[in-house]
BANU-983262 format. One record per residue (C-alpha): residue in one letter; x, y, z. Coordinates in steps of 0.02 Angstrom, whole numbers, plus 50000, padded with zeros to 5 digits. Layout:
BEGIN
aXYZ
...
***
This chain:
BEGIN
x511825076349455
x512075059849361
x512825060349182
x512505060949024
x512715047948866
x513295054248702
x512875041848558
x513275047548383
x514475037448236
x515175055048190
x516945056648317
x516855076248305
x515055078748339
x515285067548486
x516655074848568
x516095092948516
x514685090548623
x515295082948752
x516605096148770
x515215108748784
x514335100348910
x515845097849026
x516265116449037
x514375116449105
x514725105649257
x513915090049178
x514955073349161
x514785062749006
x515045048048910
x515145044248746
x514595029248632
x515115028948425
x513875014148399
x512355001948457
x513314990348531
x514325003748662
x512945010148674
x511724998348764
x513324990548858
x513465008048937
x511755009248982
x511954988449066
x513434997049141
x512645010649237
x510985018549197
x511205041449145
x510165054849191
x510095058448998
x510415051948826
x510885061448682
x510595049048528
x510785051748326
x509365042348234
x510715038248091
x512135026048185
x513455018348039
x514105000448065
x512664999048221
x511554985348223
x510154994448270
x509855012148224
x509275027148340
x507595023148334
x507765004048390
x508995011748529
x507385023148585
x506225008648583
x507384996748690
x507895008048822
x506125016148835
x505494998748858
x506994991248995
x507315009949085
x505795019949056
x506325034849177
x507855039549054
x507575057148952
x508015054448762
x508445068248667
x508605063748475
x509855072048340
x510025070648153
x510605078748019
x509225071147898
x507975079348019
x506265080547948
x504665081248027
x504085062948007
x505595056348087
x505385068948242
x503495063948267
x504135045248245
x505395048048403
x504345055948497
x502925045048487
x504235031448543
x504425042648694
x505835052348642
x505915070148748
x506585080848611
x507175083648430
x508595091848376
x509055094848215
x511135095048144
x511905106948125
x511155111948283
x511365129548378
x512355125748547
x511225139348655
x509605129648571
x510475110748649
x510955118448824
x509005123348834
x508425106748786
x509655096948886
x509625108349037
x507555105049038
x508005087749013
x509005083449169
x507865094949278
x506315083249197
x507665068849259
x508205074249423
x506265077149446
x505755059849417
x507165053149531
x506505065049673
x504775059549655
x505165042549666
x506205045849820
x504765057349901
x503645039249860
x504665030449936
x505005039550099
x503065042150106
x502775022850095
x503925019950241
x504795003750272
x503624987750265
x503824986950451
x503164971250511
x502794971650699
x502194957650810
x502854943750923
x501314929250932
x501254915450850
x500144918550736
x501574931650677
x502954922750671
x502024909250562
x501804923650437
x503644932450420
x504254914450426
x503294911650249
x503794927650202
x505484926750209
x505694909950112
x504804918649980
x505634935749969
x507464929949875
x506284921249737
x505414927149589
x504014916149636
x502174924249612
x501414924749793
x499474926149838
x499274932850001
x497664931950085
x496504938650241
x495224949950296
x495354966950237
x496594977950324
x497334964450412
x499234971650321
x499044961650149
x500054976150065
x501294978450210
x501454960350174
x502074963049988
x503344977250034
x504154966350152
x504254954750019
x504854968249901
x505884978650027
x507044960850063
x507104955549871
x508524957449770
x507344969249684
x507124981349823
x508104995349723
x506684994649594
x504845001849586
x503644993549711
x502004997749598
x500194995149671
x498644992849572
x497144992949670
x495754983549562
x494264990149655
x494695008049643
x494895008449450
x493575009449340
x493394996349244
x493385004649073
x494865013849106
x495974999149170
x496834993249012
x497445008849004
x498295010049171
x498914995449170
x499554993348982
x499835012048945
x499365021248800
x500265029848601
x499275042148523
x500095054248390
x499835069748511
x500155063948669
x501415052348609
x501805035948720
x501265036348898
x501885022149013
x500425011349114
x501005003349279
x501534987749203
x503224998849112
x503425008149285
x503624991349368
x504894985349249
x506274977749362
x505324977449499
x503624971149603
x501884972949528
x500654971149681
x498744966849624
x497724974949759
x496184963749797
x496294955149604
x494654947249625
x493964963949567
x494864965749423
x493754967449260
x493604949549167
x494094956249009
x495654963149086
x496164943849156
x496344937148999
x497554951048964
x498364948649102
x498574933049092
x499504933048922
x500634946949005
x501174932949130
x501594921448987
x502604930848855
x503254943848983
x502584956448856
x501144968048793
x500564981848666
x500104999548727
x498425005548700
x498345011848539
x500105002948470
x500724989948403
x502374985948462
x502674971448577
x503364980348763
x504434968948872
x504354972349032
x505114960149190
x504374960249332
x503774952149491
x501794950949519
x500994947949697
x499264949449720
x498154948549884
x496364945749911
x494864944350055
x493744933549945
x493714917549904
x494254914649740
x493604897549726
x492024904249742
x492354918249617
x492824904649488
x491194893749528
x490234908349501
x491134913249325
x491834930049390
x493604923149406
x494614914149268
x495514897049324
x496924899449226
x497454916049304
x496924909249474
x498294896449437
x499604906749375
x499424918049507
x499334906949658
x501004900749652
x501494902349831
x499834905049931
x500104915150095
x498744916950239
x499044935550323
x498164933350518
x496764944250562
x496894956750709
x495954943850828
x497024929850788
x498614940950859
x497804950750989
x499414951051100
x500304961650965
x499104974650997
x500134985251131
x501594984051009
x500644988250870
x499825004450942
x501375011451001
x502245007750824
x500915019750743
x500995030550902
x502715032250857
x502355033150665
x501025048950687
x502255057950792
x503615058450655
x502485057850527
x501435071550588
x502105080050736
x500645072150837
x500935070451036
x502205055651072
x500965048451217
x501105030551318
x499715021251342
x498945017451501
x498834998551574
x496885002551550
x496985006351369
x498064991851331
x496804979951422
x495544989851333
x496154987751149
x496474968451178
x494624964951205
x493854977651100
x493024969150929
x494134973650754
x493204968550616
x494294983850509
x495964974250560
x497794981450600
x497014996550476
x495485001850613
x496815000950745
x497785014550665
x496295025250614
x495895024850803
x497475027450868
x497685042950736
x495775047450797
x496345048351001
x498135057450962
x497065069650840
x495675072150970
x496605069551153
x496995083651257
x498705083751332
x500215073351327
x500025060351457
x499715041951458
x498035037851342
x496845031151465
x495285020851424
x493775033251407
x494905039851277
x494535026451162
x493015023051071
x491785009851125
x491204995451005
x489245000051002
x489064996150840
x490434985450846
x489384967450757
x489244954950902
x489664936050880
x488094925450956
x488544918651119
x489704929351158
x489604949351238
x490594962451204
x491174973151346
x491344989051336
x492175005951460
x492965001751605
x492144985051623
x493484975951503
x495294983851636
x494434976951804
x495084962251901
x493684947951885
x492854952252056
x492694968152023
x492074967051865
x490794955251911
x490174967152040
x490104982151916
x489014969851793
x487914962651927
x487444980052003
x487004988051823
x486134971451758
x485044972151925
x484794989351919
x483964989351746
x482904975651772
x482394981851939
x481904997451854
x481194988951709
x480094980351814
x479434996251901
x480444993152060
x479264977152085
x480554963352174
x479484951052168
x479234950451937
x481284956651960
x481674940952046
x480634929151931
x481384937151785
x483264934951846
x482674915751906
x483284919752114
x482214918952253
x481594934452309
x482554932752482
x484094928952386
x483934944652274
x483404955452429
x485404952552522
x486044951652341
x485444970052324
x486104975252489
x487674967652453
x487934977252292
x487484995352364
x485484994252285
x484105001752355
x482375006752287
x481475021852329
x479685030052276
x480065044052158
x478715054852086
x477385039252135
x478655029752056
x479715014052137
x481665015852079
x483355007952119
x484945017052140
x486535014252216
x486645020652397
x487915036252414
x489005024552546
x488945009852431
x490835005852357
x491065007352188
***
């Protein structure tokens, strides 16, 4: 359940309410001034805080106490008492993010109400972040080439430091996974892991996410920056971030500190920022779309994250991972994957990265019929997959054969379109394909081709007999 903090100068009131809360189930502890009262909070963060605004021989009053915990443990429900209660000092604490007011002498069935919505607005929070969590998954980072091993190498000399790290690649090559792995082994892996993707946000709107906002109804609402506090602030493809919004940013990095939209009071916040990006920032900065400064600041430790093609043996591995991922996930069939489909998926094009080979292997589980190994035709073909000049992309069954065989397949198809492009006529076929026609004539009858008339028409086809 977690417990709760009683902070009041007054001995009675302290203990008087504390008492009451006890015979409820809850567990307290109790603070007389400022000083026992943030060592308490060092010592081991409650579920709730009860706080008078009016603390004697404290060197900070309630209010200050609201502002400095709000600012270092944002997820803590306040709940403010005072017998000098009036209604500018109630809209002051709550508009410092204070969850309720109380006014002494207060009714004890009017406190259990407050503080019984209080803990379940606590225990909520804790859940949720949990439920994030567990959706999120572990930063599971799954490979065995080279190309791999280069990259959790440089991760893990990062992850103990508080250095800022740039990681970069093609999209959906695993840039985030890449930060949670850095997060997940950090000696900040208990805090918030909080991602800010700068394409997705509109640009008038993203001082206000980030920075978080005080208006006199709404009172204060926290931006990511406070729900990172402690933790790691991940900057999703930063090169997209508005240019206004970089300066900002960058001042954050230097003071460690900003002011809420719509405040005035300086928020500290500590924090850990990683960024990733598939442009070249360079560029961006050439081009005046990019400060230099932040560029700097932010490419502390620069990290390259492979793309699919550079690691195309972890591609087995990888498939089953997600196979296995999907299956707890989403109850989807736990199915192997046939010698076919692996040689299939190692020569098929990936321009969409480690992220494309999910969505596919999501698609074919979604889509397959039956539980048993995932063969070839089962997964898609690359069509429209862009081709790289010199080079062709093979496609079916043609990319699992043994070379012999494949070369048959490839030379009986290629012949038989040109053959039929040319009308059946052997003699433009064999000038086209640069053979003599004698050579072309036993090539033909060595691959199973024949040509027929077929509605006045001259045709190839394979011969029944032929072997495949």
């Amino acid at each position: 359940m977690g417990d709760i903090l009683i902070v009041d100068d007054e001995r009675d009131i302290r203990e008087l309410i504390s008492d009451i809360l006890e015979d409820e189930g809850y567990s307290t502890r109790l603070a007389a001034n400022s000083n026992e009262c943030m060592d308490a909070v060092a010592d081991e963060v409650p579920a709730l805080m009860v706080l008078d605004i009016w603390l004697k021989d404290s060197k900070m009053d309630g209010i200050d106490i609201l502002k400095a915990t709000k600012r270092d443990y944002p997820g803590i429900p306040i709940v403010i008492i005072s017998g000098h209660g009036n209604i500018e000092i109630a809209v002051a604490a709550i508009k410092q993010g204070a969850y309720d007011f109380i006014e002494k002498p207060f009714n004890i069935d009017q406190l259990m109400v407050v503080i019984g919505r209080a803990m379940e607005t606590s225990r909520l929070r804790r859940e949720n972040v949990e439920l994030k969590r567990k959706e999120e998954g572990p930063a599971d980072m799954i490979g065995t080439t080279s190309a791999f091993k280069t990259l959790k190498s440089n991760l893990d000399k990062v992850t103990k430091s508080n250095g800022r790290v740039m990681l970069t690649g093609p999209a959906g090559c695993g840039k985030e996974v890449a930060a949670r792995y850095i997060h997940s082994n950090s000696n900040r892996a208990d805090a918030p892991f909080v991602s800010v993707n700068c394409a997705s946000i509109e640009p008038e709107r993203m001082e206000e996410v980030l920075f978080g906002r005080e208006s006199s109804d709404r009172g204060v609402e926290p931006g990511l920056l406070e729900q990172a506090h402690g933790g790691v602030l991940y900057f999703d493809e930063v090169a997209d971030m508005p240019q206004g919004t970089q300066s900002k940013i960058l001042r954050v990095l230097v003071e460690q500190a900003f002011q809420r939209v719509g405040g005035n009071d300086k928020v500290r916040v500590d924090i850990r920022v990683v960024t990733s990006t598939n442009k070249d920032l360079q560029e961006e900065i050439d081009a005046g779309r990019f400060r230099e400064e932040l560029y700097h600041r932010l490419n502390v430790v620069p990290i390259s994250v492979p793309s699919l093609e550079e690691r195309r043996e972890d591609i087995p591995s990888l498939a089953r991972h997600f196979i296995e991922s999907f299956n707890q996930a989403q109850g989807l069939p736990l199915r192997e994957l046939s010698e076919e489909a692996v040689a299939l998926l190692q020569t098929m094009v990936w321009p969409g990265n480690v992220r494309q080979l999910k969505n596919v292997v999501e698609r074919v589980l979604i889509l397959g019929e039956g539980t048993g190994a995932i063969a070839a035709s089962e997964l898609p073909q690359n069509e429209e997959a862009p081709q790289e000049e010199g080079r062709v992309v093979l496609s079916g069954s043609l990319a699992t054969l043994p070379l012999r065989e494949a070369r048959e397949l490839f030379e009986r198809e290629y012949l038989l379109t040109q053959i039929n492009r040319f009308g059946g006529n052997i003699s433009r076929t064999a000038s086209f394909v640069g053979m003599e026609r004698s050579a072309l004539h036993r090539k033909l009858k060595s691959l199973g081709v024949v040509t027929s008339n077929k509605s006045g028409n001259r045709v190839a086809h394979i011969e029944e007999n032929a072997e495949a």
